[in-house]
C-alpha positions in Angstrom: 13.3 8.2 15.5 16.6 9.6 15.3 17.5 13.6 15.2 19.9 12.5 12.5 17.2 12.0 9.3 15.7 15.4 10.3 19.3 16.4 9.9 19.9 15.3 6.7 16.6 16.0 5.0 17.6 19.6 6.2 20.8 19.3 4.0 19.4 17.6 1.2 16.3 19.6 0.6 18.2 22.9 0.7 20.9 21.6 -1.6 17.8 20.2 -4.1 15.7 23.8 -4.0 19.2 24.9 -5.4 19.1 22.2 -8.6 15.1 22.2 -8.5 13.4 25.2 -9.4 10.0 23.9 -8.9 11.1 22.3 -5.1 12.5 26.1 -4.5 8.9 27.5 -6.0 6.8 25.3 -3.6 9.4 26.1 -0.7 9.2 29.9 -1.1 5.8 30.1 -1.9 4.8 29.4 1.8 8.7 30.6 3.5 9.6 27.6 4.2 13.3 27.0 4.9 14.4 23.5 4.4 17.8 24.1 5.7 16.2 25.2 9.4 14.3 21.6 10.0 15.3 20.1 13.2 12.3 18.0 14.3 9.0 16.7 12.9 7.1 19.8 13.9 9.4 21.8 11.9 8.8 19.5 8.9 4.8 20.2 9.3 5.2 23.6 8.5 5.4 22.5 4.5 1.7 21.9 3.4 1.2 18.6 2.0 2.0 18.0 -1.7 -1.2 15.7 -3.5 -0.1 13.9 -6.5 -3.0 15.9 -8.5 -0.6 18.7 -7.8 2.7 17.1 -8.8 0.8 15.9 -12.2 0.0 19.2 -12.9 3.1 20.9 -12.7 4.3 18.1 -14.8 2.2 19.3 -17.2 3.1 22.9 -17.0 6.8 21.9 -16.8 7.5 18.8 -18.1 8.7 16.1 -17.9 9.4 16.4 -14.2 7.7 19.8 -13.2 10.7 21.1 -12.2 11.8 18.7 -9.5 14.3 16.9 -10.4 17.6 17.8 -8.3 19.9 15.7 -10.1 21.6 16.0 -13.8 19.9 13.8 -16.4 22.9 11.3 -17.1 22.8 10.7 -13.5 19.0 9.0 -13.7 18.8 5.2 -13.9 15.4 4.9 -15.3 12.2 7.2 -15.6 9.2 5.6 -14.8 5.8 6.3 -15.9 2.5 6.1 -13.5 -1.1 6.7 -14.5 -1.7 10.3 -15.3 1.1 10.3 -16.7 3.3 10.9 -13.6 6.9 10.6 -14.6 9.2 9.5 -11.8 12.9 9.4 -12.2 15.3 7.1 -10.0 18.9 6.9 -9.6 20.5 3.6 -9.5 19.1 2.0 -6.5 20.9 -1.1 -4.7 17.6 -3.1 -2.8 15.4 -2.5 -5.2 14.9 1.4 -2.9 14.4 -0.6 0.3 12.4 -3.6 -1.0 15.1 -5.9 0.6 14.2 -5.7 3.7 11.0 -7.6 2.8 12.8 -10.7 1.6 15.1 -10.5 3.7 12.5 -10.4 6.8 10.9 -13.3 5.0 14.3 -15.4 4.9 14.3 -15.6 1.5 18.1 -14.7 -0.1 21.0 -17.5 -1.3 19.3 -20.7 -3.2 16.0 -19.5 -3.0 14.7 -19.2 -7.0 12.1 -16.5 -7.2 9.5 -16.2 -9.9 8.8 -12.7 -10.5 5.6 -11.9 -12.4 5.3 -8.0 -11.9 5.1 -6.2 -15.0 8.8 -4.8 -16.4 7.6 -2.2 -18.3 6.8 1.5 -17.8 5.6 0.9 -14.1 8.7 0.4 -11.1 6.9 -2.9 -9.8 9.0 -5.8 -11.7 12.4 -3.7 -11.7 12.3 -3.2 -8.4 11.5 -6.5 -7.1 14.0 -8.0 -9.1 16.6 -6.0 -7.8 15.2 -6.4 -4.4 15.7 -10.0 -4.7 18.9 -10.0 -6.3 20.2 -8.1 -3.1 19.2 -10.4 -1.1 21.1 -13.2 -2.9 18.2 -14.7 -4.3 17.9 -16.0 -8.3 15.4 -14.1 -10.2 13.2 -15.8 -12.8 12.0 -12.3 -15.0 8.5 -14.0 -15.9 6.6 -10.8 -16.2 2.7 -10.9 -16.7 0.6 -13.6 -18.7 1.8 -17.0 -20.3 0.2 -19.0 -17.7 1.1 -22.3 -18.8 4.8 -21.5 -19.7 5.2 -20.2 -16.3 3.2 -23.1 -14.3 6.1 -25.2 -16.7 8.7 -23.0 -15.0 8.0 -23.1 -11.8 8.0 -27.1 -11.9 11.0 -27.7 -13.6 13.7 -24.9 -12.3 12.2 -25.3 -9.0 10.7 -22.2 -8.1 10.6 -21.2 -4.4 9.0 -18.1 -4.1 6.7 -15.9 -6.3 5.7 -12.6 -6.5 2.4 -11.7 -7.6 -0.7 -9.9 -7.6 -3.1 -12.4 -5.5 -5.3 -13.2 -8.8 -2.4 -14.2 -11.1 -1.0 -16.4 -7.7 -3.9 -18.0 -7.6 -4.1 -18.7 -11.6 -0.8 -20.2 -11.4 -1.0 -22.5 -8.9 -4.3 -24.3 -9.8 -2.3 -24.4 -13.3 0.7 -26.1 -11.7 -1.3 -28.8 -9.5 -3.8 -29.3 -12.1 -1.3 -29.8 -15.1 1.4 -31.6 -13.0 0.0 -32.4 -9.9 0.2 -31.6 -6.2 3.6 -32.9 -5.9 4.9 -31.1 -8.1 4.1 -27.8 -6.3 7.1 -27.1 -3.8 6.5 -23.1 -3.7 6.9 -22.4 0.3 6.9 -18.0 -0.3 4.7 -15.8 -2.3 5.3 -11.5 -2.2 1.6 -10.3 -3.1 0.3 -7.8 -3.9 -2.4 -5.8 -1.9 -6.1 -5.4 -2.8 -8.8 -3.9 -1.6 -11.9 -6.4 -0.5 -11.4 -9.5 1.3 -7.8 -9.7 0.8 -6.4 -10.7 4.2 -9.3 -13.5 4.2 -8.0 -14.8 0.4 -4.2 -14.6 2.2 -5.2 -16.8 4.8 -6.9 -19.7 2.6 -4.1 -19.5 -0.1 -1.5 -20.0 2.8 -3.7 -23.1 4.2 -4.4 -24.8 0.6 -1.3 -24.2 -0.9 1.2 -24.3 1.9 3.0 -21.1 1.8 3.5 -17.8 3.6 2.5 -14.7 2.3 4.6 -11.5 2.7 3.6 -8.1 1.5 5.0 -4.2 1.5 3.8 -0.9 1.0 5.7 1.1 -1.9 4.9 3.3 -4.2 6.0 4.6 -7.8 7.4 8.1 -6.1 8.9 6.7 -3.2 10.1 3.0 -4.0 9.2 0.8 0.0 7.3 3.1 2.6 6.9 0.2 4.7 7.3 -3.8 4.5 5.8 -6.7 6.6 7.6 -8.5 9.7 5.4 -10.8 11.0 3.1 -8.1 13.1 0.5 -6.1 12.4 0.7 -3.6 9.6 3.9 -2.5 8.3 6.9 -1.7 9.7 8.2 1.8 8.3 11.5 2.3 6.4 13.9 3.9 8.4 15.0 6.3 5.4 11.6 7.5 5.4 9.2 10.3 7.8 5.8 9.3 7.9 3.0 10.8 9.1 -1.2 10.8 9.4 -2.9 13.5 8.0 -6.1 14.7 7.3 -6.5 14.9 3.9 -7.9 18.7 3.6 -6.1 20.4 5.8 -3.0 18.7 5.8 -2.7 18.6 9.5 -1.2 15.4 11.6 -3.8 13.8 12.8 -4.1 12.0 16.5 -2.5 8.5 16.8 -4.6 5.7 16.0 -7.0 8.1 13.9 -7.5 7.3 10.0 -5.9 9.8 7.6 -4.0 10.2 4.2 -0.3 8.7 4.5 2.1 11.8 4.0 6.0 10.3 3.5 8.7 12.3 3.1 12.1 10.8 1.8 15.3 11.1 3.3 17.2 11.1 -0.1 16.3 14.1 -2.4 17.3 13.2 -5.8 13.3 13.1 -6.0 12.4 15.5 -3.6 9.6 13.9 -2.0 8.9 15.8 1.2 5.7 15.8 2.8 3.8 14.1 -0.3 0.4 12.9 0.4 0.0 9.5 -1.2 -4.0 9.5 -1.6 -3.4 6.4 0.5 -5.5 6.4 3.9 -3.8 4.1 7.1 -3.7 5.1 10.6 -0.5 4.6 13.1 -0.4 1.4 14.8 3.0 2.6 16.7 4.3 6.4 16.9 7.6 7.6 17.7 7.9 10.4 20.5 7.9 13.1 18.2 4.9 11.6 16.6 5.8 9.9 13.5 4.9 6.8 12.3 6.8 3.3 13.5 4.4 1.0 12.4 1.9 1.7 10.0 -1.8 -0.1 9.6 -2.9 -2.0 6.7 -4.2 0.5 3.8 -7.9 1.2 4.7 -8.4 1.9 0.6 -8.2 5.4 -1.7 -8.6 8.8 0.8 -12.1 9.5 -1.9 -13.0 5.7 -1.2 -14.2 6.5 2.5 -17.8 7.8 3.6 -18.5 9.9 6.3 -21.0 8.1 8.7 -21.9 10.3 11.7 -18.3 12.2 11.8 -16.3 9.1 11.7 -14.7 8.1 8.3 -15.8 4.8 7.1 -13.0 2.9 5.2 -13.6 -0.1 2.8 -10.9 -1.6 5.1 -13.5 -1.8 8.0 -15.7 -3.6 5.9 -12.5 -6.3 4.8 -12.3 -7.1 8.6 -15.8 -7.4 9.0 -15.5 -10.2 6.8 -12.4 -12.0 8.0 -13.8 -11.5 11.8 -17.3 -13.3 10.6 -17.6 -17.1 11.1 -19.0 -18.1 7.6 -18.6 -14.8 5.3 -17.9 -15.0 2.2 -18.4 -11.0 1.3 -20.1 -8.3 2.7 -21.0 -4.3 1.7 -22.1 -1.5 3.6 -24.7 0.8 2.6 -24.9 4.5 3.8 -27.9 6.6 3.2 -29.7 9.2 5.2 -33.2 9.0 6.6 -34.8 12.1 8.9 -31.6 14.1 9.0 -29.7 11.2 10.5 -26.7 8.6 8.7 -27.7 5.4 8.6 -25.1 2.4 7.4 -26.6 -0.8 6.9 -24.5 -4.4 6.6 -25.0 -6.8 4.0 -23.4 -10.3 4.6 -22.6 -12.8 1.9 -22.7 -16.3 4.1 -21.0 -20.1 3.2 -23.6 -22.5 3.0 -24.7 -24.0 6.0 -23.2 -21.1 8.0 -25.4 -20.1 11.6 -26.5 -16.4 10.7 -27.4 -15.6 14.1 -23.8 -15.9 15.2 -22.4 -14.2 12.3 -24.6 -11.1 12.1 -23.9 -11.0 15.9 -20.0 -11.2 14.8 -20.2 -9.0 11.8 -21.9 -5.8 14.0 -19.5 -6.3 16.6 -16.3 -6.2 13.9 -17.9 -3.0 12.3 -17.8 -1.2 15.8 -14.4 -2.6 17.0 -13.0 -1.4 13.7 -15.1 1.8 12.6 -16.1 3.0 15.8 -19.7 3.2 15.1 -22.5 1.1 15.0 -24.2 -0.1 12.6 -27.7 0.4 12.0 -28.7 -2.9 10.6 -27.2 -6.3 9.8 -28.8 -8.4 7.3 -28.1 -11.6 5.0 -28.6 -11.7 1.6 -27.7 -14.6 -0.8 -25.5 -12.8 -3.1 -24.1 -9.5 -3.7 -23.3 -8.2 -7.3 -20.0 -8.8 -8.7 -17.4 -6.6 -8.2 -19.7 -4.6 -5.6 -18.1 -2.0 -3.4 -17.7 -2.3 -0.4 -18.6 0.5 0.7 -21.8 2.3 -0.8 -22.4 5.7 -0.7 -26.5 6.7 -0.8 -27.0 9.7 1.5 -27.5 11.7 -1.7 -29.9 9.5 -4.1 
């Protein structure tokens, strides 16, 4: 990574603690000078900011908690995230970055994109839109629900492309070849959303039944695109943005390859996002000399979703590549408890019909270890799991 961005989140973070009185607070609280950051290492001298905290000086301050470094009449929009969290955002060409996804996906000029993100309160629909719109694409602004009018839509403008949370994908396109046939669907793209479970597996079949490739990105409300998809593993991080594996208590950058909260800081500071910890938990799949993250992993679920196993964090993630590495899964859940002062995890497998369970138990334990770096204790096969079971359970304590 370039000196440069360490160079200008020194300017911009010492001209923001001057507008932001809360920013300022948080800086001098711990005597941290903004304006003397040269490097990464100087960076992780701020602690880590959780968005508990950030809701809570909203609260105490609000609406912005005293970090907002711009005038009012300069914001574009103020978005509103569960909590609430208020987020304000200045005009943004891109959609904050999100172009680079369509435009890695080669979708722009004469492609006509459905977009069924929700437009209100939440950034998700405004910023694909706009996204799309930069990269000369035509935006359908279909929003969430009214199936049928949107199946009707998508056949007779000609929709190429849709973005959409996986389920609502799904809905639509058995609506569209069941009300007008498979002819009549000619979608080739689809921007999804992610999900914990089995989502890479459900990727995979829609992109086999209904011929199209699936692209996703990692944004968030706070931040607009952290990283997008390029055809490799993971995501590819925005180059206006530092970002860096933590451990989630003490803040601290943890080794590459090791699983730990994602902690972004943005270049611009309009929003002065500097070393906020995003509750999300990935690991590095490429670093940059000084450490930061290149290439980040797939989101191994919540930071509070994981169970410690033996000193190793377990993340529902693991338990999503058990079942996409398993010949014959359909779902699977791991079960932690602890039995004569020892952790013991336990896999469940969910199988096809007429799957070999030898050869996917064998496949299943060896997934879990490749990807959690323990063994498990047990693999067994069941014939059904509850609905909407976790996949990871924690028992050490009942």
């Amino acid at each position: 990574m370039s000196d440069d961005i360490y160079r200008d989140i020194a300017q911009a973070y010492a001209a923001a603690a001057e507008k932001a009185p809360g920013l300022k607070a948080r800086f001098a609280a711990v005597g941290f000078d903004p304006a003397a950051v040269t490097s990464l290492a100087d960076l992780s001298h701020l602690p880590m900011m959780k968005k508990e905290e950030l809701l809570k000086l909203q609260r105490d301050t609000p609406p912005f908690g005293g970090f907002l470094a711009a005038d009012l009449k300069d914001i574009g929009r103020i978005y509103v995230s569960p909590g609430p969290i208020f987020e304000p955002t200045l005009p943004g060409a891109g959609g904050h970055g999100l172009d680079l996804l369509f435009k890695t996906a080669a979708v722009g000029a004469g492609d006509i994109i459905l977009n069924t993100w929700m437009y209100h309160l939440v950034p998700a629909g405004l910023l694909f839109d706009e996204a799309a719109q930069a990269a000369g694409a035509t935006v359908i602004p279909g929003g969430v629900g009214n199936t049928e009018l949107q199946a009707q839509i998508i056949v007779e403008v000609g929709v190429t492309s849709i973005c959409a949370s996986t389920a609502f994908f799904l809905t639509l396109a058995d609506k569209v070849i069941e009300t007008y046939g498979r002819d009549a669907w000619k979608v080739k793209t689809a921007f999804l959303g992610g999900e914990m479970g089995d989502w890479m597996a459900k990727r995979r079949r829609i992109e086999a039944e209904y011929g199209v490739s699936t692209w996703a990105a990692y944004a968030t409300a706070d931040l607009g695109l952290v990283g997008y998809e390029d055809g490799g593993e993971g995501y590819v991080v925005h180059p206006d943005r530092v970002v860096q594996i933590c451990d989630p208590v003490s803040g601290a950058q943890v080794a590459h390859g090791e699983p730990g909260e994602v902690v972004v800081t943005a270049r611009d500071a309009t929003w002065p996002m500097i070393r906020f910890g995003t509750g999300d938990s990935a690991f590095a799949l490429e670093s940059n000399k000084d450490g930061g993250v290149r290439r980040l992993s797939a989101l191994q679920g919540r930071v509070g979703a994981a169970v410690k196993v033996r000193e190793i964090f377990v993340y529902p993630r693991v338990i999503e590549e058990v079942v996409i590495a398993t010949p014959g899964a359909r779902a699977a859940q791991a079960v932690v408890t602890r039995e004569n002062d020892r952790d013991i995890i336990r896999l469940s497998l969910v199988l096809e019909s007429g799957a070999d369970s030898a050869t996917a138990v064998a496949a299943a334990a060896e997934a879990f270890k490749q990807h959690a770096r323990i063994r498990a204790d047990a693999v067994n096969v069941l014939a059904e799991l509850p609905e909407g079971a976790d996949l990871i359970v924690n028992a050490k304590d009942v």
